[in-house]
C-alpha beads as a LAMMPS data file, in Angstrom:
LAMMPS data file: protein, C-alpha beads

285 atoms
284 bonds

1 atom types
1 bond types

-500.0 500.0 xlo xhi
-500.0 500.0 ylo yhi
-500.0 500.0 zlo zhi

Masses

1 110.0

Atoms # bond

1 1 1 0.000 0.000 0.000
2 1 1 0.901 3.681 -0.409
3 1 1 -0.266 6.623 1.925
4 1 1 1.525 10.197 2.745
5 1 1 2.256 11.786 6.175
6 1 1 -1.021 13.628 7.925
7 1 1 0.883 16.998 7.759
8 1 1 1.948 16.309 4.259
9 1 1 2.592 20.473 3.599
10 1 1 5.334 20.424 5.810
11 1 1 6.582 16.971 6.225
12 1 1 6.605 14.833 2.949
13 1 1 6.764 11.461 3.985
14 1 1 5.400 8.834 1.753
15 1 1 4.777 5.370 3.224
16 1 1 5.140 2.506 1.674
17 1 1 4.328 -1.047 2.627
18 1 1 6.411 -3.866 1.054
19 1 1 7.358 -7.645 1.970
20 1 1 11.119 -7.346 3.311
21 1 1 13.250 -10.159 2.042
22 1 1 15.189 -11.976 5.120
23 1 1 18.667 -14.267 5.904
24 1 1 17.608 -17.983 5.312
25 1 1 15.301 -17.526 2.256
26 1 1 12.690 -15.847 4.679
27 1 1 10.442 -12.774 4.727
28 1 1 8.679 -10.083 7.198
29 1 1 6.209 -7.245 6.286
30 1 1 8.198 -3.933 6.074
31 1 1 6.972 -0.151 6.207
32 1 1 9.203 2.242 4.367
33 1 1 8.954 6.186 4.201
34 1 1 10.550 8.179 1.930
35 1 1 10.957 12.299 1.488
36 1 1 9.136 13.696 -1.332
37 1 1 11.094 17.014 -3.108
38 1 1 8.439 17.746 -5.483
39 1 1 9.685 15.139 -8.095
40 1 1 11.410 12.210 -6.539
41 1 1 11.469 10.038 -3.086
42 1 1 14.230 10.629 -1.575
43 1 1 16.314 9.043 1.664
44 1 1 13.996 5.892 1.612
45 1 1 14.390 3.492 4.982
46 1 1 12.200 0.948 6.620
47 1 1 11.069 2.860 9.658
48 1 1 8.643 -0.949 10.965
49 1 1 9.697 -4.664 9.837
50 1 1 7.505 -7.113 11.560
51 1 1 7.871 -10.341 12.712
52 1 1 9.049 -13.134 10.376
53 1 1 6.754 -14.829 8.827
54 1 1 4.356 -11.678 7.962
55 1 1 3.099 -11.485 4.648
56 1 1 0.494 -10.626 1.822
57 1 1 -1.291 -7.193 1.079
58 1 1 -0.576 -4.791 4.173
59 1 1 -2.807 -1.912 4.423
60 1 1 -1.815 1.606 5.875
61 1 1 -3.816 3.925 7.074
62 1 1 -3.448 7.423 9.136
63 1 1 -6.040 7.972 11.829
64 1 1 -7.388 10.953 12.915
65 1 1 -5.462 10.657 15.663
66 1 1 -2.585 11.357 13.566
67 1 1 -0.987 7.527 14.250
68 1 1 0.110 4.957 11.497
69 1 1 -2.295 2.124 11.594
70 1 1 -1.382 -1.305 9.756
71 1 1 -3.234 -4.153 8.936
72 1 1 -1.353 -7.242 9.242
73 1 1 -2.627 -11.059 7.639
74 1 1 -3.081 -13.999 9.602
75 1 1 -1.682 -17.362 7.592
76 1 1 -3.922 -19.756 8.838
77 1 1 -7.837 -20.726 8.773
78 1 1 -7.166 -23.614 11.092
79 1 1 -9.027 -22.963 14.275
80 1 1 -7.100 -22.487 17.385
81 1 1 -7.682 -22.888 21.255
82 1 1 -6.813 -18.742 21.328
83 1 1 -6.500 -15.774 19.357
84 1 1 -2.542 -15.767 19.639
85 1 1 -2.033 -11.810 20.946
86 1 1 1.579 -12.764 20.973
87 1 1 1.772 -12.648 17.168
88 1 1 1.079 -9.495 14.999
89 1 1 -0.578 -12.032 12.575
90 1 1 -4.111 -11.162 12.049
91 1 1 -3.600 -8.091 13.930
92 1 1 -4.430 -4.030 13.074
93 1 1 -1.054 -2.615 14.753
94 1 1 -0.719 1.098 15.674
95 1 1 2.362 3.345 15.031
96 1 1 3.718 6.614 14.990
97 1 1 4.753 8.092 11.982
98 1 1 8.409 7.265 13.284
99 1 1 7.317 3.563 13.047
100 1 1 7.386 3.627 17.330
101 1 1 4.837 2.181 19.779
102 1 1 2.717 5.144 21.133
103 1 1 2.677 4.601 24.711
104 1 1 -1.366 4.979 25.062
105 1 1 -1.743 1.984 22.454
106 1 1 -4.626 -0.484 24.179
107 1 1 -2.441 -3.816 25.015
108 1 1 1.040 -1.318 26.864
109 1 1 2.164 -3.404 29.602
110 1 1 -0.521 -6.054 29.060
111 1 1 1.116 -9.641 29.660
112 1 1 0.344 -11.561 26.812
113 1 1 -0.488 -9.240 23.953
114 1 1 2.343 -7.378 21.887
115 1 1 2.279 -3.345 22.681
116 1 1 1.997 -2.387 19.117
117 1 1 -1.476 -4.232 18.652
118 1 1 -4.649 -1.906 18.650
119 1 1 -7.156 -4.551 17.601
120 1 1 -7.213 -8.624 16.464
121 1 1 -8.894 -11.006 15.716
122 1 1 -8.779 -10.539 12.318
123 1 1 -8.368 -12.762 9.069
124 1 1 -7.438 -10.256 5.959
125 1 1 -7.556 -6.566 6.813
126 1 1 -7.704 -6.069 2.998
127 1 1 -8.696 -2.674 3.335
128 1 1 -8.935 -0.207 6.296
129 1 1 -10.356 3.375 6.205
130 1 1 -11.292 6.340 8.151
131 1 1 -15.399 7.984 9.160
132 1 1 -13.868 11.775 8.524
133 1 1 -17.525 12.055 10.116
134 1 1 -16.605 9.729 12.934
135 1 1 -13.373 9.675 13.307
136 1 1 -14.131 5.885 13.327
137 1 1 -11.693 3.109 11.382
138 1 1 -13.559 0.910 8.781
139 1 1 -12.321 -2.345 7.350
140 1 1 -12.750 -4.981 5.118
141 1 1 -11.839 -8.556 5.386
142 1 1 -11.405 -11.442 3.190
143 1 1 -13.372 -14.813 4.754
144 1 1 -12.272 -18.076 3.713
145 1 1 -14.988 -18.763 1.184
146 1 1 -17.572 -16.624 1.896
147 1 1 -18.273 -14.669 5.060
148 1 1 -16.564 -11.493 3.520
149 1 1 -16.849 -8.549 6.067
150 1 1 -16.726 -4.537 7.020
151 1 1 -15.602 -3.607 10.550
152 1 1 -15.809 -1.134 12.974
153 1 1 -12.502 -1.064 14.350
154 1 1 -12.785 -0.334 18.025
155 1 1 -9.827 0.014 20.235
156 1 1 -8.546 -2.958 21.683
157 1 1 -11.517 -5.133 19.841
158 1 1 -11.453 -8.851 19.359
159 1 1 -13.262 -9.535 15.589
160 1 1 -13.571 -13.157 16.270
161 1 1 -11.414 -14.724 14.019
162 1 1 -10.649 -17.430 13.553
163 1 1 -13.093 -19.231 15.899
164 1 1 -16.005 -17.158 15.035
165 1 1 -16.995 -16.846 10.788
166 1 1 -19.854 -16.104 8.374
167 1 1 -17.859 -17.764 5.696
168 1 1 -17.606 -21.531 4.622
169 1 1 -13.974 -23.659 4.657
170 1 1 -12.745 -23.896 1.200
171 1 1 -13.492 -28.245 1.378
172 1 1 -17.117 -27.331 1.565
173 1 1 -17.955 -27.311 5.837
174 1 1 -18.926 -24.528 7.543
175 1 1 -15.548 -22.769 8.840
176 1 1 -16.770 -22.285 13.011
177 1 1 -19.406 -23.609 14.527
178 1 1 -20.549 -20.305 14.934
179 1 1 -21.711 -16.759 14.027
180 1 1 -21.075 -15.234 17.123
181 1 1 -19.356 -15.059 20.390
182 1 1 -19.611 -13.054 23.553
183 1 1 -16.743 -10.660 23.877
184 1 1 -15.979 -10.293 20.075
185 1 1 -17.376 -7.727 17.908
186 1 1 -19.403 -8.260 14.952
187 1 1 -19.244 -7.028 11.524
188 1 1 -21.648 -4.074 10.436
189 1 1 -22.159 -5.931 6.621
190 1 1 -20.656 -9.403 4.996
191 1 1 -21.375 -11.306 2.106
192 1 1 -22.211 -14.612 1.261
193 1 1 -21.264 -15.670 -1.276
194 1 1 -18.267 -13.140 -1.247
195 1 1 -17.109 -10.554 -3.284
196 1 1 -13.236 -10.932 -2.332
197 1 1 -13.486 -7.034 -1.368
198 1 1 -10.231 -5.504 -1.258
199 1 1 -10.844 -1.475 -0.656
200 1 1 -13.314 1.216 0.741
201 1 1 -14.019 4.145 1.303
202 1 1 -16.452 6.752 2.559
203 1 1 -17.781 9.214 -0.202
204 1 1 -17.703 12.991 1.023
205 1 1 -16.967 14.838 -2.233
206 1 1 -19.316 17.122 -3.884
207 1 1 -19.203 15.405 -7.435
208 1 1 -22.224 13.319 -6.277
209 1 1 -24.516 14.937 -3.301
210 1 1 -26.458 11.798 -3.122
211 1 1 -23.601 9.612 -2.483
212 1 1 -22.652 11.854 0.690
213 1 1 -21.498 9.615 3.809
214 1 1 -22.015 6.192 1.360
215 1 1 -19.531 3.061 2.047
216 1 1 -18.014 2.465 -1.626
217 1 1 -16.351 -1.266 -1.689
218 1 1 -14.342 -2.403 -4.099
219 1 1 -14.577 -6.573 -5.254
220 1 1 -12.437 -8.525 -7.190
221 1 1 -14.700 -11.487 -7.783
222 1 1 -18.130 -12.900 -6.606
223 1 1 -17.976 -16.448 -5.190
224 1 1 -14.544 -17.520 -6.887
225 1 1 -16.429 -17.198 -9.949
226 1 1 -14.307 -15.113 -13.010
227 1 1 -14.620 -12.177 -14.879
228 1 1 -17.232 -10.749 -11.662
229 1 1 -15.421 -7.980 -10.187
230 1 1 -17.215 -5.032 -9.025
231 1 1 -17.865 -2.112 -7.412
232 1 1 -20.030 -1.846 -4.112
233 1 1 -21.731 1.089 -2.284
234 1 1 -23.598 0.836 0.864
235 1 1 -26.293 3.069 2.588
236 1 1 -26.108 3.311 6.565
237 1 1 -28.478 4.824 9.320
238 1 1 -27.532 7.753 11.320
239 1 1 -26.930 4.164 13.814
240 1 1 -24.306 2.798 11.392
241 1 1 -27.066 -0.573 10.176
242 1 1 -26.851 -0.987 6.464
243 1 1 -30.290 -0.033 5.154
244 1 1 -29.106 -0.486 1.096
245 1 1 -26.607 -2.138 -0.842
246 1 1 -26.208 -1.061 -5.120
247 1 1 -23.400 -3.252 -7.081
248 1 1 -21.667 -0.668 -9.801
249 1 1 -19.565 -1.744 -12.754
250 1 1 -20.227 -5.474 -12.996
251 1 1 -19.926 -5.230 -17.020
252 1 1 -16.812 -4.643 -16.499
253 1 1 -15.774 -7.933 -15.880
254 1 1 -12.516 -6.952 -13.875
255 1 1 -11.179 -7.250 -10.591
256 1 1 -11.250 -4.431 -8.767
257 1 1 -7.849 -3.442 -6.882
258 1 1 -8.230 -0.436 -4.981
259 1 1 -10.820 2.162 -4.566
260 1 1 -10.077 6.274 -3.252
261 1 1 -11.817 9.579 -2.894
262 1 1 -9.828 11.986 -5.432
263 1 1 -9.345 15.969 -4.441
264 1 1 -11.470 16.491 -6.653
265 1 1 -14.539 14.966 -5.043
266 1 1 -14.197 11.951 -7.692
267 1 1 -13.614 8.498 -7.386
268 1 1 -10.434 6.651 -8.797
269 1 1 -10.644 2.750 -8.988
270 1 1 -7.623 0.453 -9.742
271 1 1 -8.230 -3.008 -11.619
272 1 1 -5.599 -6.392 -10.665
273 1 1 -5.380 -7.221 -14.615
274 1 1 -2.897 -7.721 -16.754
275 1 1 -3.851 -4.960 -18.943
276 1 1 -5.216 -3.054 -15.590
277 1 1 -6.821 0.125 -15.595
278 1 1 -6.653 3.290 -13.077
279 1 1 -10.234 4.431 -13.781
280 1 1 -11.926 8.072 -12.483
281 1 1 -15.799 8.069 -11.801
282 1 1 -17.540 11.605 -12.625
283 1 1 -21.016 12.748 -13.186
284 1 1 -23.142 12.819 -16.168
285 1 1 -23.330 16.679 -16.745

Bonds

1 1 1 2
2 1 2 3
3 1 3 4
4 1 4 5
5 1 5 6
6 1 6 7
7 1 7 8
8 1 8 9
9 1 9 10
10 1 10 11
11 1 11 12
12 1 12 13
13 1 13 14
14 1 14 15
15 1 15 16
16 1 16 17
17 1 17 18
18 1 18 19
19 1 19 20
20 1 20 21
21 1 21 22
22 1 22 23
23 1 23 24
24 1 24 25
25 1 25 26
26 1 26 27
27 1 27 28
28 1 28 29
29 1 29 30
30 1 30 31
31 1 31 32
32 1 32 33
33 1 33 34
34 1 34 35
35 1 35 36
36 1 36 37
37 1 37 38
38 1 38 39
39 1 39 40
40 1 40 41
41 1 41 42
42 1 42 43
43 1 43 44
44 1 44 45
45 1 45 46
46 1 46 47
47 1 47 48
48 1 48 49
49 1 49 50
50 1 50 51
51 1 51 52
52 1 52 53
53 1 53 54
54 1 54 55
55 1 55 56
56 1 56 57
57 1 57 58
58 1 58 59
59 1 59 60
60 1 60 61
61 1 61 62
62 1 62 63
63 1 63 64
64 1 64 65
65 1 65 66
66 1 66 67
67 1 67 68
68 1 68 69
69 1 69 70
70 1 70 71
71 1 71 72
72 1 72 73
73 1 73 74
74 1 74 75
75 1 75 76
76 1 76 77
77 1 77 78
78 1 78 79
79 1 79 80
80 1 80 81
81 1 81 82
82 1 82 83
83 1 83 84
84 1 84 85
85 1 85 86
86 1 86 87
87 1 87 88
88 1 88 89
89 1 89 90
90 1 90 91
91 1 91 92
92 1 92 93
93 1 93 94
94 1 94 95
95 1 95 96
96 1 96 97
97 1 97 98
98 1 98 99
99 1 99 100
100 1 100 101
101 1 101 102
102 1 102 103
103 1 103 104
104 1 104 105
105 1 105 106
106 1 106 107
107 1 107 108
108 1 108 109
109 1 109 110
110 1 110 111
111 1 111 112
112 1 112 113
113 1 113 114
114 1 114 115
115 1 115 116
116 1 116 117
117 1 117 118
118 1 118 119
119 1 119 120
120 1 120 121
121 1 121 122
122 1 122 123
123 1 123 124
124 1 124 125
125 1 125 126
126 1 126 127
127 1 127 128
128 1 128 129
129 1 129 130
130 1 130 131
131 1 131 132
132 1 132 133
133 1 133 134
134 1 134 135
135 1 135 136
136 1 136 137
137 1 137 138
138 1 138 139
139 1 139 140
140 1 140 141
141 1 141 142
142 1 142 143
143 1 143 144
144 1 144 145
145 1 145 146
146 1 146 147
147 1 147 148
148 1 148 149
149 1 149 150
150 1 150 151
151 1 151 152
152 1 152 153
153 1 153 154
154 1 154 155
155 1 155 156
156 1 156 157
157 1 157 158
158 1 158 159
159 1 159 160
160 1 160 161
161 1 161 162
162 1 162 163
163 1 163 164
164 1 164 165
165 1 165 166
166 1 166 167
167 1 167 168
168 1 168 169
169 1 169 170
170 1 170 171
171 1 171 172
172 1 172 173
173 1 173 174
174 1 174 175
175 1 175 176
176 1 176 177
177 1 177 178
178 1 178 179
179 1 179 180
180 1 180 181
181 1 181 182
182 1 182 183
183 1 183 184
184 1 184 185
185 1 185 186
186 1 186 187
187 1 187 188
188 1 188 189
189 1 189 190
190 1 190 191
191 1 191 192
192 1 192 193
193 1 193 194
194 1 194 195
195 1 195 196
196 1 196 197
197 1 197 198
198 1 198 199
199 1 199 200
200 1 200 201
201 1 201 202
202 1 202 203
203 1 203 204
204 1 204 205
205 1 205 206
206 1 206 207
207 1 207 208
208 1 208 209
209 1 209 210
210 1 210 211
211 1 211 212
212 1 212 213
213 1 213 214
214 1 214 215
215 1 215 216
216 1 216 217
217 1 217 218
218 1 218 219
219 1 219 220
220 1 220 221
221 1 221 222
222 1 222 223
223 1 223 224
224 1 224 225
225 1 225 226
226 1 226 227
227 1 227 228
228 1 228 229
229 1 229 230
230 1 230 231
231 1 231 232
232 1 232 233
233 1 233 234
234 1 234 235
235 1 235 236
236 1 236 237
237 1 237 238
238 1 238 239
239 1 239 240
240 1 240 241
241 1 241 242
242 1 242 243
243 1 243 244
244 1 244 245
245 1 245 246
246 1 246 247
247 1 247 248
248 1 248 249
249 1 249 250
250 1 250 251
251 1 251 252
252 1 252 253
253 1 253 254
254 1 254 255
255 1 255 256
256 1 256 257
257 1 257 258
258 1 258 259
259 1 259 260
260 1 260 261
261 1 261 262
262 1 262 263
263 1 263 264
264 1 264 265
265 1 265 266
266 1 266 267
267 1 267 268
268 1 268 269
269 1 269 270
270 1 270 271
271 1 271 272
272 1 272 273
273 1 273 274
274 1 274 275
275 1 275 276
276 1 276 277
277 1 277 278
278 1 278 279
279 1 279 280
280 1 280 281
281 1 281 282
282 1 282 283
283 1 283 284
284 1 284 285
């Protein structure tokens, strides 16, 4: 992923996410910043490595807080007797810009759980976003085969995973015997079948009034099935409960990378193809 400082007028700093090549043939999740000068990066250095053994599709986000927030996979579907807090697998982790543990981070000085962990629980933080309206963090996750999700990240939050799912194992059985637990949070909308969602965001441009405070989702293919990538956007109450769901660029046919709110009140979509596409969505005028 790719995101730029909070305070971007007076400190350039692009992030960058990447996976770090190791000794022994093995690999760790990296975050990178560089210094923009108007036409290159320049002094780039890993400011966060993880753990080995971290991998696949890290998202960054800045809160409104001002703190680095990264989503981290888990490797696994196999349910386990715990939720493993001493692993950043599965994990949103919480960062300065520096790459340092704040000190008010949820887990500090908690036995058990690593400081730099704000929430977990999770499967495939695929995407993660901020509520400007809220000040909330939104994300998407990837079930196993099925049981696709959008959270609510709360502070310190356990999202269930892996011993509670809406999704199905991949040999055809239900993934966990159940839908919910007490003590973990559940997700706000899901699919099933999925749409492998990968991105959102919250529309607050001026391009299209009606789609003011709307959940936009972007999918890279419903229910395994080829050639169904799409475009989501989702309605909520003044509560946060979906009241409508509208699928947007089916005929298409591609898989849908990345989705973002331009400065100019459009959107811009990214397709995973080997011809792929950066796309802009406008109005009719």
């Amino acid at each position: 992923d790719i995101t730029t400082h909070p305070d971007f007028a007076n400190q350039p700093y692009i992030y960058m996410s990447y996976n770090k090549a190791l000794p022994d043939n093995k690999q760790a999740i990296a975050v990178a910043r560089g210094r923009w000068d108007g036409s290159n990066i320049q002094g780039t250095e890993d400011i966060f490595v993880g753990e080995v053994g971290t991998t696949n599709g890290v998202r960054l986000l800045f809160g409104a807080d001002d703190m680095l927030y990264v989503g981290v996979y888990v490797t696994t579907d196999s349910p386990e007797p715990n939720f493993h807090t001493d692993t950043q697998k599965g994990k949103l982790l919480r960062l300065t810009p520096e790459g340092k543990i704040p000190q008010d981070n949820p887990f500090v000085g908690r036995e058990g759980f690593l400081p730099e962990i704000y929430s977990y629980g999770h499967r495939t933080p695929t995407g993660i976003t901020l509520n400007k309206q809220t000040g909330e963090i939104w994300e998407t996750e990837m079930g196993p085969n099925g049981g696709d999700e959008v959270n609510r990240v709360r502070r310190g939050g356990n999202f269930g995973w892996p011993l509670v799912s809406l999704g199905i194992s991949y040999g055809g059985a239900w993934q966990s015997e159940r839908f919910q637990m007490e003590g973990t949070i559940n997700p706000v909308a899901f699919w099933m079948p999925g749409i492998s969602p990968s991105s959102l965001v919250f529309y607050d441009g001026d391009e299209f009034p009606q789609w003011q405070g709307d959940l936009f989702i972007s999918g890279m293919q419903v229910g395994q099935i080829p050639g169904t990538g799409l475009l989501q956007r989702i309605k909520f109450n003044a509560d946060g409960n979906e009241i409508r769901r509208e699928s947007l660029l089916t005929d298409l046919r591609q898989r849908i990378r990345d989705v973002k709110m331009g400065p100019d009140g459009r959107l811009y979509l990214l397709t995973d193809e080997d011809d792929g596409l950066v796309m802009r969505i406008e109005s009719v005028k």
